[in-house]
N, C-alpha and C positions, 0 to 999 in steps of 0.2 A: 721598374728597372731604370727607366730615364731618370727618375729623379738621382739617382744615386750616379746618374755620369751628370750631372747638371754644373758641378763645379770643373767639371775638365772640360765641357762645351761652351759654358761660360768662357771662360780663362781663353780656350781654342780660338774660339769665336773673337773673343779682346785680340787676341795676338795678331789674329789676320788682316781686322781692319785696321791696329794700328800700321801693319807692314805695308797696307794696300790703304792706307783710307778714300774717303772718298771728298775730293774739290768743292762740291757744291750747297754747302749751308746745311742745316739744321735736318731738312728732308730728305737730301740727298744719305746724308750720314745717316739719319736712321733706317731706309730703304737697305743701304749698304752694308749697314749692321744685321738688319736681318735675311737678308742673300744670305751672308758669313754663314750668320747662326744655324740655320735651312742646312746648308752646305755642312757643318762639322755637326747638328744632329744625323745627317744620314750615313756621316762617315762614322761616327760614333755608334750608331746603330749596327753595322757594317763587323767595323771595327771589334765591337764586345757585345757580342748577340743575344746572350743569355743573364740572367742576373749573379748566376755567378762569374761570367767575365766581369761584368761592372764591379760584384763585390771586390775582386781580386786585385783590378786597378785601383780602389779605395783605399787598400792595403798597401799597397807596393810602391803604387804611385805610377804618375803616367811619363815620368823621366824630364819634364821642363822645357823649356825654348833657347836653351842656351846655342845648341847644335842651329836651331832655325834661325838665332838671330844674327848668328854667325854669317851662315849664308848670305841672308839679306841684308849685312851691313851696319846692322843693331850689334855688334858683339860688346858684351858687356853691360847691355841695356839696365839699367835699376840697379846694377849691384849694390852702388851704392846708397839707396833706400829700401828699410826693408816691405814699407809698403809695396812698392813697385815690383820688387824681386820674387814679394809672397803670392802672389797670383800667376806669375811665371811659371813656377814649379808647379801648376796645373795642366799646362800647355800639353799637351800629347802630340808627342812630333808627327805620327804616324795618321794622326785622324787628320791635321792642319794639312800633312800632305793628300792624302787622298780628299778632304775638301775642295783643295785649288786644282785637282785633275774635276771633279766636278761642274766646281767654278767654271774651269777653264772649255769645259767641253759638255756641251747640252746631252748631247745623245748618251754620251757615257752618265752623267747626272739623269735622265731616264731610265735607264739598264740600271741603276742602284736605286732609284727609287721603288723600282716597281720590284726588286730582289725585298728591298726593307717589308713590301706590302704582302712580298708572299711568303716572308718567315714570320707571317701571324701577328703582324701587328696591325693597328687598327685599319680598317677601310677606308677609311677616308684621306691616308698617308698620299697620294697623289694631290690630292687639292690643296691640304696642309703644306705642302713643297712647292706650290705655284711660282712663286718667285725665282725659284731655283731649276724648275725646268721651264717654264715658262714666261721669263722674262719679258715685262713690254718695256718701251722703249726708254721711259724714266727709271726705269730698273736698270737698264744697260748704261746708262747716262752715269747715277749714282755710284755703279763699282766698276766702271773701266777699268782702274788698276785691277781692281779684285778678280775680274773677268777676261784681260788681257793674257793670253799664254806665253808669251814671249816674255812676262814680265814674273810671273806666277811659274813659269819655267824651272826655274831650280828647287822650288821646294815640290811644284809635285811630282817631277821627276824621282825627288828619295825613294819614294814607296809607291810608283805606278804600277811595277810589273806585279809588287801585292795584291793593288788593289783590281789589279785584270786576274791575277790567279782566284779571287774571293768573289769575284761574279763569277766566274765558270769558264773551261776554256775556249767559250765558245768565244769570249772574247776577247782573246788574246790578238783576234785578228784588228782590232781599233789602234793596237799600238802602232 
């Protein structure tokens, strides 16, 4: 099933770092890059749980970045090239936002990691996601933006109380 969300995580994953990238050279950006990636797989996971959610979003589509880029100040990003534009229309607004409530908040990025681990996906999903709940400190260094909630604020606020109704409502009390 992951592979079949692979170009909306990609693309999710593109959209985040380019809105948050990261300051610091070459290692910092790829560290930064994959926090993202970590983050919009388990929202993704989350998100389309089954293989027919993922077929479904294949089909349909996951609605683009145009609403996120708004937000954040990109409105209009790539229009005008269609390379730039054609990987947009992968963005899935909804996974991008629940990623940066992740990003933004460890505890809640452990309450979805360990949801991903017990709707039967592999065991080793905790270690897999180390970066993302367990950041050390050249990890926090590389996605400050990424990881800032004051800054990360308005897109994951879109779909927070979703993504507290889709863990349970036990925790509805972290809002």
């Amino acid at each position: 099933m992951l592979s079949d969300l692979s170009p909306l995580i990609a693309a999710t994953a593109q959209w985040l770092t380019r809105a948050y990238p990261s300051g610091g050279g070459a290692l910092a950006s790829a560290l930064c890059e994959v926090q993202a990636r970590q983050a919009v797989t388990v929202a993704a996971r989350l998100r389309y749980p089954t293989p027919t959610d993922a077929a479904l979003v294949a089909i349909a589509g996951s609605g683009g970045s145009a609403r996120l880029d708004w937000i954040t100040g990109a409105d209009g990003a790539g229009v005008d090239d269609a390379d730039e534009y054609a990987w947009r229309t992968w963005v899935d607004e909804v996974v991008a936002s629940w990623a940066a409530c992740l990003l933004a908040d460890p505890e809640l990025a452990r309450l979805a990691v360990t949801e991903v681990a017990d709707g039967g996906h592999p065991a080793d999903v905790p270690t897999a996601f180390r970066r993302l709940v367990a950041p050390d400190e050249t990890d926090r260094r590389a996605s400050a933006l990424l990881r800032h909630p004051d800054l990360v604020g308005p897109v994951a606020d879109l779909h927070h109380a979703r993504l507290l109704d889709r863990l349970g409502p036990d925790q509805a009390l972290i809002a």
